[in-house]
C-alpha positions as CSV (number, residue, x, y, z in Angstrom):
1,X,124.6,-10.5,-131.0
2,X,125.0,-11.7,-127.1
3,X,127.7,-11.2,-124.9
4,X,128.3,-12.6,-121.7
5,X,130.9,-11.9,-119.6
6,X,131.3,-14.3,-116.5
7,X,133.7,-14.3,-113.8
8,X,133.7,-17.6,-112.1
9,X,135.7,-16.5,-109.0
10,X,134.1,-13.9,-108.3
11,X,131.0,-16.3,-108.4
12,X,132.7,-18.8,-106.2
13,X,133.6,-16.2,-103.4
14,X,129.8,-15.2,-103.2
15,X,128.8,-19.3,-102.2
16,X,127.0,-20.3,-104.8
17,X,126.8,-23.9,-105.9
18,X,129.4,-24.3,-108.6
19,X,127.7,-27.7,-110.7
20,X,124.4,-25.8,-110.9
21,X,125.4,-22.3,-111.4
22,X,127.5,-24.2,-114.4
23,X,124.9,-25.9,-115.5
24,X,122.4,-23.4,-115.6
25,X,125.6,-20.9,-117.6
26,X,125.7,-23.9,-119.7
27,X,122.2,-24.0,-120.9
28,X,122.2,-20.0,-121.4
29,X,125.2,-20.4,-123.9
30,X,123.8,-22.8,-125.8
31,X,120.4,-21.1,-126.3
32,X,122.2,-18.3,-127.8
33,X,124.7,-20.5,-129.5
34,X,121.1,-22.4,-131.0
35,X,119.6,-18.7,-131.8
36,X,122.5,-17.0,-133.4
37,X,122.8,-20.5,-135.7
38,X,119.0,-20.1,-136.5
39,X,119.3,-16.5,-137.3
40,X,122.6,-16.1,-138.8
41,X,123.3,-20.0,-140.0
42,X,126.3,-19.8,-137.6
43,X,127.6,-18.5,-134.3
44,X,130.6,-17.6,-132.4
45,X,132.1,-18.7,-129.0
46,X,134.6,-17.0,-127.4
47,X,136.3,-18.5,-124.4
48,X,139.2,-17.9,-121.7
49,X,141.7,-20.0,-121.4
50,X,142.6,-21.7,-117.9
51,X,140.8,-24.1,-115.8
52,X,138.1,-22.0,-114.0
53,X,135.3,-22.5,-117.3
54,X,136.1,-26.5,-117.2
55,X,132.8,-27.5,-115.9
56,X,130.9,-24.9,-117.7
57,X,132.6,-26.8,-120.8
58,X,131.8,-30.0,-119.4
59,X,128.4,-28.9,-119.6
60,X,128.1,-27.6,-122.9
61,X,129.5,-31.2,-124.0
62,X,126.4,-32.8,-123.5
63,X,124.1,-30.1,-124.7
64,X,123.0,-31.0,-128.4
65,X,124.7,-27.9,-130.4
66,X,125.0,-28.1,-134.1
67,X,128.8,-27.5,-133.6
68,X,129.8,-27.6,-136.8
69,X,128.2,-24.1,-137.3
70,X,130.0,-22.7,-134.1
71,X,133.7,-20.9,-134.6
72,X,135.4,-20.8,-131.1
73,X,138.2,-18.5,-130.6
């Protein structure tokens, strides 16, 4: 199991570039996301609500994830 906790403003108040920080958050979920499917023939997202993970979820969107196997709470 992987958990990762992110705070994105307290990412944004230390200067670094929001679209690639995303991006590169982005690809780390969804290599876990791909392992835990592999290893467990599913896998679990949990997210926060509001507007600060948009572009993180932006991201993910055009990662290929077999999200049919992924429960999101």
């Amino acid at each position: 199991m992987a958990i990762l906790i992110i705070s994105i403003n307290f990412i944004s108040k230390k200067g670094f570039e929001m679209d690639a920080l995303s991006s590169r958050i982005a690809f780390s979920i969804a290599e876990t996301l791909k392992k835990s499917i592999v290893d467990r023939g599913f896998a679990n997202l949990v997210v926060s609500g509001g507007s600060s993970p948009l572009e993180i979820f932006n991201c993910l969107s055009q990662i290929q994830i077999a999200w049919h196997q992924v429960l999101s709470l």
